[in-house]
Phi, psi and omega in degrees: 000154177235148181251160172238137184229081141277125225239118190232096192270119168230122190277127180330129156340134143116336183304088164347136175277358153260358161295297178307292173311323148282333173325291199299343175273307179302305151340312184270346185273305207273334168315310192258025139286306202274348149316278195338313191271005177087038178223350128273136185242312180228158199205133159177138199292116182282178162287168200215138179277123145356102179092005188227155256212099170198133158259120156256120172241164163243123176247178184232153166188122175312341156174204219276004169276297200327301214286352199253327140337280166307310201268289181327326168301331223258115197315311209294011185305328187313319200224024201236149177237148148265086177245137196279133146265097165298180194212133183250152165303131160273154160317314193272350188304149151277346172100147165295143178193134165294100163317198249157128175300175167146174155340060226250135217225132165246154203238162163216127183244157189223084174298116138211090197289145174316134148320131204070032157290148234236137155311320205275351211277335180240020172241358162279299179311260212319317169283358183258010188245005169245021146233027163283284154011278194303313182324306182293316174306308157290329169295345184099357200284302210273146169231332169212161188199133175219162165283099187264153188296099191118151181288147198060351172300153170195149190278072169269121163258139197241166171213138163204131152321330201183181165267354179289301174300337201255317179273347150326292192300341189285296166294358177267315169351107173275012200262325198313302199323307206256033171227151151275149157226127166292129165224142166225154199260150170274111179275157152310135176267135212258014173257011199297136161286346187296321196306324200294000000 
């Protein structure tokens, strides 16, 4: 199973900066074992406030003791608060795949077609929005898609040029009349297993 973990580090008053510089070294050391064993897949920097600390990761764990397991391993845990999202296969994910760097964006959509909306008027949008899916995916755009906890929710992770391209693609949706969509944009994280 996979998690989205936001990870929100606040280092004590008082803490020395070679203090602070071993936590993080040993943290990018044990980051790229739990790549290794297949338990971090991904790392990445939301926008960040001054001063402030957050990581997003995608983790694998056979269910939420392993994965608390995991996290509870991790030096910056010290100073760290965690909140776990699980995450479900979507119809629509394409699966791990190796990407192409660039710009990367995660989305959280939210379906709710109006009341009196025609069944078929949203069982037409959903196939044309799981082979909108594919399209992005062979373009290079989707790059993973889960099934989030509530109803209609869902998870995307994206690649674009830009938010201008990222809100195109968005809109190209045919699902878009009857969704919010939350987007955040991503920086590289220098521990990202993608980077190695």
């Amino acid at each position: 199973m996979e998690y989205l973990v936001t990870m929100t580090t606040h280092v004590p008053d008082g803490t020395s900066d070679q203090a602070v510089a071993d936590v993080r070294a040993r943290e990018a050391a044990h980051s790229a074992e739990l790549a290794a064993q297949g338990s971090l897949l991904r790392l990445w920097r939301p926008p960040l406030q001054p001063g402030q600390w957050r990581t997003l990761g995608l983790f694998a764990a056979p269910d939420g003791d392993r994965l608390e397991q995991v996290l509870a391993s991790m030096p910056l845990r010290i100073w760290r608060t965690d909140e776990v999202t699980p995450l479900s296969p979507h119809p629509n994910d394409p699966g791990p795949t190796a990407g192409s760097p660039g710009p990367e964006f995660l989305t959280i959509f939210v379906i709710a077609p109006p009341d009196g909306t025609p069944e078929q008027d949203v069982a037409d949008a959903e196939a044309g929005e799981a082979q909108r899916a594919k399209e992005l995916a062979g373009q290079g755009h989707l790059r993973r898609l889960w099934k989030l906890p509530g109803q209609g929710r869902a998870l995307g992770l994206w690649q674009a040029d830009d938010p201008a391209q990222m809100q195109a693609i968005l809109k190209s949706l045919p699902l878009d009349p009857y969704m919010t969509v939350e987007t955040t944009p991503l920086t590289p994280h220098p521990s990202d297993p993608a980077r190695r």
